[in-house]
C-alpha positions in Angstrom: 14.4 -7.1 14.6 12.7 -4.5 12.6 13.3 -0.6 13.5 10.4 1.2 14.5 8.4 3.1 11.3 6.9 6.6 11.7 4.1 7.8 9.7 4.2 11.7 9.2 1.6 14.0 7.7 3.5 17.1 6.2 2.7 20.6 5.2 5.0 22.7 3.6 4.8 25.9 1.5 6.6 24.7 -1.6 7.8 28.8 -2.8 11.5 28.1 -1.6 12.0 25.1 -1.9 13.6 23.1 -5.4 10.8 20.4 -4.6 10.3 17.1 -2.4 13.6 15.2 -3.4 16.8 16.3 -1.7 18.9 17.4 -4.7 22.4 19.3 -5.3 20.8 22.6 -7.0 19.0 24.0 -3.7 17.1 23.0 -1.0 14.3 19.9 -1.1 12.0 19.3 1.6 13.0 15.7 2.1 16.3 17.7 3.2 15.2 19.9 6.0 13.1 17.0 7.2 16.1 14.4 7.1 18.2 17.1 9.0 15.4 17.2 11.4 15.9 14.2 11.9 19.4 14.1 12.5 19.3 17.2 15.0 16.2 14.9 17.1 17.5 11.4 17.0 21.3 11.9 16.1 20.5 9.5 13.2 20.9 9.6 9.5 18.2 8.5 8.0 16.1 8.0 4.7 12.4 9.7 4.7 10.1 8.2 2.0 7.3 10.3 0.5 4.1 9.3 -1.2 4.6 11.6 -3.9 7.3 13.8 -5.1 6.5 17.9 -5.7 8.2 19.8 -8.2 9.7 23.0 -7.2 7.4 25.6 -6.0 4.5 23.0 -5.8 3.0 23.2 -2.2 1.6 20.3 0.4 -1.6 20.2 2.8 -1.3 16.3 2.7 2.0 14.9 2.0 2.7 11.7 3.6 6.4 9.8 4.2 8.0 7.5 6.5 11.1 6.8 8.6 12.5 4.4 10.2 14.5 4.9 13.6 16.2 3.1 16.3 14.4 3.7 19.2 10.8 3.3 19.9 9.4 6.8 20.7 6.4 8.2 21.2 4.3 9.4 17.9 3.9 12.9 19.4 7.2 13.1 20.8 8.7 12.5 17.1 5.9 15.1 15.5 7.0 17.9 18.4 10.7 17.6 18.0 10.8 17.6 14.4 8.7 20.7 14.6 11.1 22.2 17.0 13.8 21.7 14.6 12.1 22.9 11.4 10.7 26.2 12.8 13.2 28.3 10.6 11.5 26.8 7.0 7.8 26.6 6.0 7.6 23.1 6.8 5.5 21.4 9.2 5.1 17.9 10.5 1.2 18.1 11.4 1.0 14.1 12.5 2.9 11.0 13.3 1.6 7.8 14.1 3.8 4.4 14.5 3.5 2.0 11.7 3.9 -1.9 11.0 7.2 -2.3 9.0 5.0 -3.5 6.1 4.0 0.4 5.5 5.5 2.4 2.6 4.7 6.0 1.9 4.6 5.2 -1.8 4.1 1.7 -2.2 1.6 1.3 -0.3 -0.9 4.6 -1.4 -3.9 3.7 -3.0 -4.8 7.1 -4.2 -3.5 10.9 -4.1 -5.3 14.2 -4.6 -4.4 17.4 -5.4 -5.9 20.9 -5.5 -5.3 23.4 -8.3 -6.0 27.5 -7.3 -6.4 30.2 -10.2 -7.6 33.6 -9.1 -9.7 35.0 -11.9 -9.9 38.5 -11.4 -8.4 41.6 -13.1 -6.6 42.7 -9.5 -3.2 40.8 -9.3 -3.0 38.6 -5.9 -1.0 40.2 -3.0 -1.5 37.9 0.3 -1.7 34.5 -2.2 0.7 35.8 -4.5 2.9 32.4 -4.7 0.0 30.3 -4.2 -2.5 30.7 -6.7 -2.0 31.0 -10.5 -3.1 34.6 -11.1 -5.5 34.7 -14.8 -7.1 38.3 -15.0 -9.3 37.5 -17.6 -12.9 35.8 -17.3 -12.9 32.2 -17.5 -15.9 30.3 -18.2 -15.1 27.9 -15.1 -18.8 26.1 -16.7 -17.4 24.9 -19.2 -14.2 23.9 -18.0 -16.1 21.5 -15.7 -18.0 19.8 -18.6 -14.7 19.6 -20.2 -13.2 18.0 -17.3 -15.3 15.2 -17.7 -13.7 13.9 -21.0 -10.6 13.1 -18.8 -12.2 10.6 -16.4 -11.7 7.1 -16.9 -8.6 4.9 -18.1 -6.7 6.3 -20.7 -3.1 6.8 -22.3 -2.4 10.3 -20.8 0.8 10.7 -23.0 -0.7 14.6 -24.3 -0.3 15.7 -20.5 2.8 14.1 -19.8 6.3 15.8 -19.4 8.3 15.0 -22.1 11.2 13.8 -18.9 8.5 11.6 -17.1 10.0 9.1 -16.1 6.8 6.7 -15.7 6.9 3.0 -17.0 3.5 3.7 -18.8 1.0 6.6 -20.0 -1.7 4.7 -18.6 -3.7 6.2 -15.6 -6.9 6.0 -14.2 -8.3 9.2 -13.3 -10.9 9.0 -11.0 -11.8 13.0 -10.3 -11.0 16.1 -12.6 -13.7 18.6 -10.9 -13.6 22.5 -12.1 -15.8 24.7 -9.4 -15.9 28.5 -8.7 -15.4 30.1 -5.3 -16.0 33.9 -6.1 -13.1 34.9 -7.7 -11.0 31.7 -7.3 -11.6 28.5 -9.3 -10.6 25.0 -8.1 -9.6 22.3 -10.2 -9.3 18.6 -7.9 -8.3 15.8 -9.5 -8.0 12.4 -7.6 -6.1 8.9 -9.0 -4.2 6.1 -7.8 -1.1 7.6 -9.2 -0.1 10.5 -11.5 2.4 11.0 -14.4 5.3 14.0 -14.0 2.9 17.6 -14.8 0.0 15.6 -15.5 -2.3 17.7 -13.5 -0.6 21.1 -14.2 -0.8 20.4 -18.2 -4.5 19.1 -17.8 -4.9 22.3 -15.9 -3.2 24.4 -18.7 -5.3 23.1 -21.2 -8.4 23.5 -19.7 -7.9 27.0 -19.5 -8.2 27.0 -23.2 -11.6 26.0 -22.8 -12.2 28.6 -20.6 -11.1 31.1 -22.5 -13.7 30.2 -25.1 -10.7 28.8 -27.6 -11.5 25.0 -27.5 -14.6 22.9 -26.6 -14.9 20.1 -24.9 -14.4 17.7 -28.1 -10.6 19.4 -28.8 -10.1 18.4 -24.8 -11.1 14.6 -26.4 -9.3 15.2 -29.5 -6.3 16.2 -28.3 -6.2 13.3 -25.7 -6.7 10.9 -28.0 -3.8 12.5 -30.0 -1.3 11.1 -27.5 1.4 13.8 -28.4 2.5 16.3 -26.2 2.2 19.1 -28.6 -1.6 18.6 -28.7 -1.8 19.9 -25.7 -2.7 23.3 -23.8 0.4 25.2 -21.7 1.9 23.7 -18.4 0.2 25.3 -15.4 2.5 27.1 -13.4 3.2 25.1 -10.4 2.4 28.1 -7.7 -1.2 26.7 -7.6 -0.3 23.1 -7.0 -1.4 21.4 -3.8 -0.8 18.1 -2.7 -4.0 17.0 -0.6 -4.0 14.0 0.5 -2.7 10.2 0.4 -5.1 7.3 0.7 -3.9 3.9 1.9 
């Protein structure tokens, strides 16, 4: 007989943290959940996310699952975890049961994330962490018309880390969107899947365009270039926001 599955919806402040993946060099979110884990249900367990977030990359959205031996109550499982990871910026915001057939990863038919510059000459103090700070003007107009060359199907190899471990360039982006909020500008982009920095190095190199040093035709020529070094800088990955998960 199957074990019960838990869907959980997961917030976490990504500043101290070395990313999603529990790794040797410090500590990952899939960590202080697991041990969350351990301290509720007294089980060692495996919890399965839909995306994996670099170091310092942040979550409104993230979505995992676990498996565990009894058959408790969705809330119960969302409150206790909670309870246990009140000393790290982590919070489980939902939990629903799931039929075994459910995987956080496998299973996702799309992800979005949020990119945050504040453009303004004053440095950030309250979202310092959390935004990518640019003190001069960027025309956030033309970043949006550049955007647009990125939509569609294509080999995505010029905004791919040089370790991504991806099978395949090939993506399908459905949403790159550049709009202004005052003095923050927010860059959401949408797809099935993602390759490793894809949306910090699309980020990056739009900024080029708002800076007035490319138009939108080097944002196409250096796509097509499928090279690495075509490309604009990597976005720092204090702006990064994992939004959602669609299934």
């Amino acid at each position: 007989m199957a074990m019960p599955r838990y869907k959980l919806l997961i917030e976490y402040d990504g500043s101290g943290f070395v990313g999603w993946q529990r790794q040797d060099n410090g500590l990952g979110v899939q960590q202080v959940v697991e041990e969350a884990v351990q301290a509720f249900a007294g089980e060692t367990t495996l919890v399965q996310c839909a995306g994996r977030t670099d170091a310092g990359v942040h979550a409104f959205g993230q979505v995992a699952h676990v498996d565990l031996a009894r058959d408790w109550k969705p809330d119960r499982v969302r409150d206790a975890l909670n309870a246990h990871l009140r000393s790290h910026a982590v919070s489980v915001v939902a939990v629903d049961a799931v039929d075994e057939d459910f995987h956080a990863r496998f299973s996702a038919r799309e992800r979005a994330y949020e990119y945050r510059i504040l453009n303004r000459r004053a440095p950030p103090a309250i979202e310092r962490g959390h935004v990518w700070w640019l003190p001069r003007p960027l025309d956030s107009d033309a970043m949006a018309m550049a955007a647009r060359e990125l939509l569609g199907h294509h080999d995505f190899t010029t905004f791919r880390a040089v370790g991504c471990q991806a099978n395949s360039p090939e993506k399908t982006l459905d949403q790159l969107d550049v709009a202004r909020f005052g003095e923050m500008i927010v860059v959401t982009a949408r797809a099935r899947s993602f390759l490793h920095h894809q949306v910090r190095n699309m980020v990056g190199t739009l900024t080029l365009v708002g800076d007035g040093k490319w138009q939108a035709s080097d944002i196409a020529d250096a796509l097509a270039a499928r090279n690495r070094q075509a490309g604009g800088p990597t976005a720092p990955a204090d702006g990064l926001y994992l939004t959602g998960v669609g299934y």
